[in-house]
N, C-alpha and C positions, 0 to 999 in steps of 0.2 A: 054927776051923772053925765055920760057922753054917747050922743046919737049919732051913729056913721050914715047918712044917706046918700045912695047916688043918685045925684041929678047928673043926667046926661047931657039935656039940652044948655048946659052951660062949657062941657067938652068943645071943643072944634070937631067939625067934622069932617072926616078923611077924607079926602081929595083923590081921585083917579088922576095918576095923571096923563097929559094927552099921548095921544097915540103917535109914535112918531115914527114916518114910512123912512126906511134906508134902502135908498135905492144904488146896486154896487155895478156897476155897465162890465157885462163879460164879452168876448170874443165865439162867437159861434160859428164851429168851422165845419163843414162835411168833414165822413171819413174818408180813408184812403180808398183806391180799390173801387168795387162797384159789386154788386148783390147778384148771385149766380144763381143756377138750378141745385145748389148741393140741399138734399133734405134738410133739416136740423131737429133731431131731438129737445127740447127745449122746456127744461124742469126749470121754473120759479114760480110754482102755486102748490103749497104755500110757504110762502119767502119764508116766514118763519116757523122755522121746526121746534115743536115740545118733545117729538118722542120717533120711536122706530115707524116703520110704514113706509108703504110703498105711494112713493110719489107721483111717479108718470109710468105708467103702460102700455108699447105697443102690441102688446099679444091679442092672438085672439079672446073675445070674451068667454066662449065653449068651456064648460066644466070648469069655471070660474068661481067661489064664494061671490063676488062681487063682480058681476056680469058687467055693468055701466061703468066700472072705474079700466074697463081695457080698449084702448084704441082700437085695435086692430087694423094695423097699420106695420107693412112686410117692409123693413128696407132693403132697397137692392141697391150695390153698387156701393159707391162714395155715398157716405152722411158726415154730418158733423154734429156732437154733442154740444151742448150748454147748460149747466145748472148750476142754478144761483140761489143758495139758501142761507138763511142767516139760522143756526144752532144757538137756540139758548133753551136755560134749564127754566122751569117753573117760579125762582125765584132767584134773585140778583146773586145770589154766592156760587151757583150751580153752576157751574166754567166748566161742566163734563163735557167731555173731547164723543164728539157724534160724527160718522164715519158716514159716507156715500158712498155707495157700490153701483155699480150698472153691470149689470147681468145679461148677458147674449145667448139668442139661442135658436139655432140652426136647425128649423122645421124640415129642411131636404135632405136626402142621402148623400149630396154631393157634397166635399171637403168643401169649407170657405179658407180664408186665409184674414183675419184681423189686424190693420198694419194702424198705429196708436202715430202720428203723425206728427202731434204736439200734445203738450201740456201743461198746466198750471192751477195751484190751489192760493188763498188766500184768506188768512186770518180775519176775522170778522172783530170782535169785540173781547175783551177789550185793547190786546195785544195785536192788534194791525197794526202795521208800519202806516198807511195811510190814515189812521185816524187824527192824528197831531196834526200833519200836513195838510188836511179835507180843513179841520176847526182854523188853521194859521189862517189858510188861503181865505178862508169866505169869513174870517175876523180880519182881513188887513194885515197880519202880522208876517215874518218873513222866518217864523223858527221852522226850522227841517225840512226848508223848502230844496236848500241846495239836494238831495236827496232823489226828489223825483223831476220829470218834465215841464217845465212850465207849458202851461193849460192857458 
């Protein structure tokens, strides 16, 4: 006859081991240029997107479902947009392609004219060019650096 018992207190017991601070000295530089009167539109709440909805609002709230989710805020003149959202689906396999629109709309009688001045999109995950480059840089490593700017 054979008794299997576990005694534990004869185990070793696991060891954490110590914490060890890596400390990497970067270069901090201002930007170029200097900070104007231009408005700015300014979507990244919330960075990240699960599904459709409207993100940022400057319309009036008047005859609104959602009176509080609208600024009400007229631009006049020169603005400049910015949104920054990271799209992912509910669960890690869901790489469905989520679209951003911005929508204009001219409460006066008077023609406006809309001149798109620049622009640029960029791939978030897991297909960014920057992602390899962001993990090399802040690991030490020098892969696909030749690629972008040194920072």
């Amino acid at each position: 006859m054979v008794i299997c018992v576990m005694l534990p207190f004869l185990l070793p017991i696991a060891q954490t081991p110590p914490i060890v601070e890596i400390i990497r000295p970067v270069q901090v530089r201002p930007l170029p240029n200097q900070l104007d009167q231009v408005p700015v539109f300014n979507s990244n709440s919330p960075e990240l997107l699960l599904g459709e909805g409207i993100l940022l609002s400057t319309f009036p709230p008047q005859e609104k479902s959602f009176p509080s989710a609208h600024l009400n805020y007229a631009f006049q003149g020169r603005f400049d947009i910015f949104a920054h959202h990271i799209a992912r689906g509910s669960f890690p396999d869901n790489l469905r392609t989520l679209y951003l629109g911005i929508l204009l709309h001219n409460p006066s009688p008077n023609p406006v004219t809309v001149k798109i001045l620049q622009g640029a999109s960029y791939l978030s995950q897991p297909d960014a060019a920057f992602i390899d480059w962001l993990f090399s840089f802040l690991c030490g490593r020098k892969k696909n650096r030749d690629n972008f700017p040194e920072i």
